[in-house]
N, C-alpha and C positions, 0 to 999 in steps of 0.2 A: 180717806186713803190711809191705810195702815202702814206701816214703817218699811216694812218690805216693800209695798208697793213705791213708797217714796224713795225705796235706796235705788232701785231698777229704772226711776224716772233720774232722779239725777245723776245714776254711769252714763245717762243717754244725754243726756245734758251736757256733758263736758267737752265733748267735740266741739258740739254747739257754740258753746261758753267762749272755749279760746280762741273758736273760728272770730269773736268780734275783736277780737285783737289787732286782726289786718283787716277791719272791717264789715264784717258781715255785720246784715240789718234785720232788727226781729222780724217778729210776722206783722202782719196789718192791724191795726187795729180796730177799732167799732167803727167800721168803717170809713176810717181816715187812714188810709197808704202811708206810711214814713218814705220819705227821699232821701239819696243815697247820705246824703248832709245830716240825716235823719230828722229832718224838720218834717211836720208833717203839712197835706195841702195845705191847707186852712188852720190856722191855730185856730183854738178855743177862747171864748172870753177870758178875763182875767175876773177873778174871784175876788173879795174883800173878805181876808182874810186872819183870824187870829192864833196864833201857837202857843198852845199850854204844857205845860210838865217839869219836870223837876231834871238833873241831870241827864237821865233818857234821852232827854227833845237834844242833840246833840246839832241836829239838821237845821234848827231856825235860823241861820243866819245863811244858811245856804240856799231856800228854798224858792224862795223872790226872784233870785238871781238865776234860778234854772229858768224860772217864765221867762226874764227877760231873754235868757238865750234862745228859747224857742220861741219869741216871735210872741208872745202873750203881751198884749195891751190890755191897761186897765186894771193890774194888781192894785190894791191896797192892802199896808199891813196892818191889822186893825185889833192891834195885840194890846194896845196901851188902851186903858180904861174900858177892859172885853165886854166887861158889863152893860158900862153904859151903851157902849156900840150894841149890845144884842138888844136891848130895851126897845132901840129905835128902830132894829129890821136892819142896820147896817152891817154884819156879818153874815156872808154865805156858807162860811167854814171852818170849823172850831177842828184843829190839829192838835192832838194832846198825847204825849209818849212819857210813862216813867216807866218802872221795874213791877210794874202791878202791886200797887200797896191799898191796901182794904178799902180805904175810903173813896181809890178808884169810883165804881159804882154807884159810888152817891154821884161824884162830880160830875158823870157822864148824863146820868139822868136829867139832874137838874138842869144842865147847862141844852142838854138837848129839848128840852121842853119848853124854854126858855127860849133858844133860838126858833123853832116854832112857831112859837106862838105870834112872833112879831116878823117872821120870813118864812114864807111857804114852801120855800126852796132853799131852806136850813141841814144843811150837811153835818155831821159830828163824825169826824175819822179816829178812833180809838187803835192804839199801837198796840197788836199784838208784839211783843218785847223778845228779847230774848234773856238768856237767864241767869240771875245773881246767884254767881258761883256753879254754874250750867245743872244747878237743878240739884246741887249735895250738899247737905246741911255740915261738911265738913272730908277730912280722908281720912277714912277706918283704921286703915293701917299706922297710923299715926295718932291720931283724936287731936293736929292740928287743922285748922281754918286754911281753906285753899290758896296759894299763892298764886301769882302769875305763872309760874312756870309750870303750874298744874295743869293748866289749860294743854297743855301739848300731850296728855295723859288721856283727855277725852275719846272716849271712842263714837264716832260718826253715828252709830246705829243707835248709842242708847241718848245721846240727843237731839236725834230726831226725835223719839218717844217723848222725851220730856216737855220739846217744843210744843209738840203736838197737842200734848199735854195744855199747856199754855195756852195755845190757839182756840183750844176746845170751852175752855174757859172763858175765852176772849166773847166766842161766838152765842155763849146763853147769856150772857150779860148783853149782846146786842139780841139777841130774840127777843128775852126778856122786855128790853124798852121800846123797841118798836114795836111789841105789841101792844104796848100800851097806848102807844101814841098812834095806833094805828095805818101808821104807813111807815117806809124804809126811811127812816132817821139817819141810825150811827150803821157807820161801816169801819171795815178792821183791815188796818195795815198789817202785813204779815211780813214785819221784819224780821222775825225771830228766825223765821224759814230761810229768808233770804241768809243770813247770815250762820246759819247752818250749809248751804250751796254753798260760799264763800270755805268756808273752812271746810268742805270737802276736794275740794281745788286747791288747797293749801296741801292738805295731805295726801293728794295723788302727783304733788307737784306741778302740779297746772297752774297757777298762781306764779306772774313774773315778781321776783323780786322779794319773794318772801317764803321763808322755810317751815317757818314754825306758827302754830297756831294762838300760841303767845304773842304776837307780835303785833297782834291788830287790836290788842288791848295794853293799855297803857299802865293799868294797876289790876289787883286781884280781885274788884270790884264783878264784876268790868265792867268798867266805859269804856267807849268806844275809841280808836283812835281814830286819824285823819281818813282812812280809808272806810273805818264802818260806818263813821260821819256820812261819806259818801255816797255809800248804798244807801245807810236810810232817807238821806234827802230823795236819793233817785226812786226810793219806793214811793216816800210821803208825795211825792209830785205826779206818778205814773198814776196815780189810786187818785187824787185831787182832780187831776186835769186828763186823765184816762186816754192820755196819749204816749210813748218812747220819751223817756230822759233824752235832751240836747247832747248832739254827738257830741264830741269835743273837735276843739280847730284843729285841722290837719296838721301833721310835722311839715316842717321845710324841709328840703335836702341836706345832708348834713349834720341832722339832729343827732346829736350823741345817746350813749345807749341808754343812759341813764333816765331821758327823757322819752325813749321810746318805749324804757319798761313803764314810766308812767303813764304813757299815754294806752299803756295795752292793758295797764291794769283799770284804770276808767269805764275802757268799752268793754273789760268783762265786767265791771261790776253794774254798769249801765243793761247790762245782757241779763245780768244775772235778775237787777230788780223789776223788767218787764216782764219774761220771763216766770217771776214769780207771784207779780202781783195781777197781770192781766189773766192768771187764769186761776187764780181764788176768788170763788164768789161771793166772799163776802168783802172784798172789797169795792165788789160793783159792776167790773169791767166785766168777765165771764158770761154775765148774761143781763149786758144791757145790748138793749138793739141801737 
């Protein structure tokens, strides 16, 4: 999909997006229906699971805790001592997110070959990322290093491109090792995409409670803040267990505003990361039956 094509999907997206604010429920899934709770019929097993990466992985301490809200029995987090767990066939699912640093590529292979060999049904989720310093080795106009407040300076269209960019790269490095390995191995979170939606909802003003695109990044980095935390656990989990992120509990009567823009910004970002992950196929969901 070219950039054009993706700026014309996500204007069509935005109605969508903030319709989940009062509710609205994505579409269905591999078929499993979500309820209006957004739990779906039947949850899925729960996985034994490990998470790897370096500040990126922002989501691991969030990601357990979405199973248990929907209803998954049988998680394990099986992140301490990943090795010996792959050794013995007790890891279903190796989750690994940083900024894409070179040696990437080794770790995925190895680790994927490795969980293989001792579980036939060895998963490796690889974080297409989004991007250190959104893809500029600095600002021209200055020849200083990006700040935070740069980020508000981004224009939507040329980081789509760069994402894209990213993801493309994401996706030969997974052909690459499943073919070698002969069958669908690693699959690719595509938080960077997701997180491009996000910041276009920021600057059409669709985003409750936040103006600037600075604001979901805590340093010039960026890492993410509590919100892009958010999204990527809701992607890492839609891609993992290939069902809708857990709606959030209903407000009471009552609730102040301040908790209702919280809770609107949740079900868009819960919107946003089904959304974007159930129909990337390399995440899996797209065209599994």
């Amino acid at each position: 999909m070219n950039v054009k094509q993706k700026s014309s999907v996500i204007a069509l997206l935005l109605a969508t997006l903030v319709s989940a604010a009062v509710g609205a429920e994505p579409a269905a899934t591999a078929g499993k229906a979500p309820n209006p709770d957004g739990k779906v019929a039947q949850p899925p097993a729960g996985v034994r699971i490990s998470i790897a990466g370096n500040s990126w992985s922002a989501w691991g301490g969030l990601l357990l805790p979405l199973g248990k809200e929907a209803g998954i029995e049988g998680q394990i987090d099986g992140s301490k001592e990943a090795k010996q767990r792959l050794e013995k066939g007790e890891i279903d699912v190796v989750t690994y997110g940083t900024h894409g640093k070179p040696e990437d590529t080794n770790f995925v292979t190895k680790t994927a070959e490795l969980g293989l060999k001792h579980n036939p049904n060895f998963r490796f989720y690889y974080q297409a990322s989004w991007l250190v310093g959104d893809g500029k080795a600095g600002i021209p106009s200055t020849g200083r290093w990006m700040a935070n407040k740069d980020y508000d300076n981004t224009k939507i269209d040329a980081l789509e491109a760069a994402t894209d960019e990213r993801c493309k790269s994401a996706e030969g490095v997974a052909d690459g090792i499943n073919k070698t390995l002969g069958k669908r191995v690693v699959f690719i979170v595509p938080v960077g995409d997701a997180i491009v939606k996000l910041r276009t909802l920021i600057v059409a003003g669709k985003f409750p409670g936040v103006k600037r695109q600075s604001e979901i990044f805590p340093d010039a980095m960026p890492h993410l803040g509590g919100l892009g935390a958010s999204l990527q656990a809701y992607c890492h989990f839609s891609a993992i267990y290939r069902i809708p992120p857990p709606a959030p509990a209903p407000l009471p009567e009552g609730t102040d505003q301040g908790k209702k823009d919280a809770y609107a910004q949740q079900e868009i970002l819960r919107q946003i990361a089904w959304e974007t992950v159930s129909k990337y196929p390399y995440a899996g969901i797209a065209n599994t039956k």
